[in-house]
Every structure is written in C-alpha cells, then in structure tokens.
C-alpha positions, 0 to 999 in steps of 0.5 A: 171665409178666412180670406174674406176675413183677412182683407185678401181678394179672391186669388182667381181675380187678375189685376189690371195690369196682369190682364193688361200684360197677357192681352200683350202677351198673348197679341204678340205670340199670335204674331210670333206664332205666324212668323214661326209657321213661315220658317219651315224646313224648306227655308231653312234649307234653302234661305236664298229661294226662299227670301219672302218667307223669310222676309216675312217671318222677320216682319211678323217677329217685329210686329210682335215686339212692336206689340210689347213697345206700344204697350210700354212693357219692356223685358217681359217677352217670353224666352221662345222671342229670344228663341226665335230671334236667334234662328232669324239670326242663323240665316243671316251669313248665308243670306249675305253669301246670296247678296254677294252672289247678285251683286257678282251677277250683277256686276257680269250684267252690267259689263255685258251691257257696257260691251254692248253700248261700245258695239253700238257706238263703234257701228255708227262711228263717224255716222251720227244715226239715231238708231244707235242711241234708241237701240242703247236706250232700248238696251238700258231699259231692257237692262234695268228691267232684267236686273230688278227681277234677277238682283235689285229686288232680292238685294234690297230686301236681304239689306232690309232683312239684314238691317233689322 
C-alpha cells in the first residue's frame, strides 16, 4: 500500500526496454551457448582437424552478436562474449601455422604437376599428338580436384576464420 501511495510501480514489473534487452540477451546466449558446445576439448587439441567445428563455432558467436546489432543495443553483451572471443582468438596462430603448411603442400603439388605436364610435352616433341594435351587437361582436372579436397577448401575457410 505504501508504494501505491508514493506513485511507485510494482518492482516485479520490468519495463519495455528491460524486457527488450533480455529477450536479446537471452537469443544471443542461446547462440553462444551453441557455439561454446563446438569448442570441445578434442578441438582445442587439435584445431587444424577440427577446422569445421571450429569454423562453426565462429559463425555461431557472430550470430550472436548480430542478435545484439539488429536490436541496436551495443556495449550490453555479457562478459562470458568477451570471454569466448578470446578463446576463438587462442586458436588463431595455430591455425594460420596450418594454412601455411597447405600452402606448403600446395606448393609441392603444384610442382609435381609442372614435372608432369613438361614430361608429356618432352614425349611428344616434334610429334604434334593430341594425346598429350587430353592427358595434361586430364591431369589439370585431376589436380585441381585433389588440391580442393587436400588444401583450397581448408585455406579458405581458415582465411574466412581469420578474416572475422
């Protein structure tokens, strides 16, 4: 009765803006919740095998800030986003080791095809045959397949890790 006398509101009762700001909260630890349970010890041990886990883990961690930008509230995330971050963060030299190292095997593909292709084109010197450019195109897609699965794909997405 007191505080119906003094004009107050009911101290249970949130405002607008209060409950605005904990459906973000709570939408973004949801996504940050999710991204948390991608980084799991097996990742932290080893990062370089573990590339989509934690490419997915930095995705979930933007979503969770975009949760905050949509709804224009900024400054407002809790510490544990700081937190997290930081961890993403920790991965990051050892991940750029790893990119370093597919480039390197990249590198010794690509030479190893160059050897190829001058083989091919050494063997039909002087002959003008087809074959030999059907079997360098062959090789050149065979290489460009292999080197997607073993380097491209995993370089790309450490550059994309890394980038953010």
């Amino acid at each position: 009765m007191l505080w119906l006398l003094s004009g107050c509101t009911e101290p249970s009762q949130q405002s607008e803006s209060q409950r605005r700001l904990a459906s973000v909260h709570q939408q973004a630890k949801e996504h940050l919740i999710m991204a948390q349970r991608a980084v799991t010890f097996e990742v932290l041990d080893t990062p370089g095998q573990q590339l989509q886990k934690i490419f997915q883990a930095h995705h979930l961690f933007i979503e969770a800030r975009q949760v905050y930008r949509k709804a224009d509230v900024f400054g407002l995330a809790p510490e544990s986003f700081s937190d997290f971050e930081d961890k993403l963060a920790t991965f990051n030299p050892r991940l750029a080791e790893y990119a370093l190292d597919l480039m390197r095997e990249l590198m010794d593909r690509t030479l190893v095809l160059r050897k190829k292709v001058q083989k091919i084109r050494n063997a039909e010197s002087g002959v003008g045959n087809v074959s030999g450019d059907e079997s360098i195109r062959r090789l050149s897609r065979l290489y460009n397949e292999e080197v997607y699965k073993c380097c491209l794909k995993d370089i790309y997405t450490v550059i994309e890790i890394l980038h953010e």
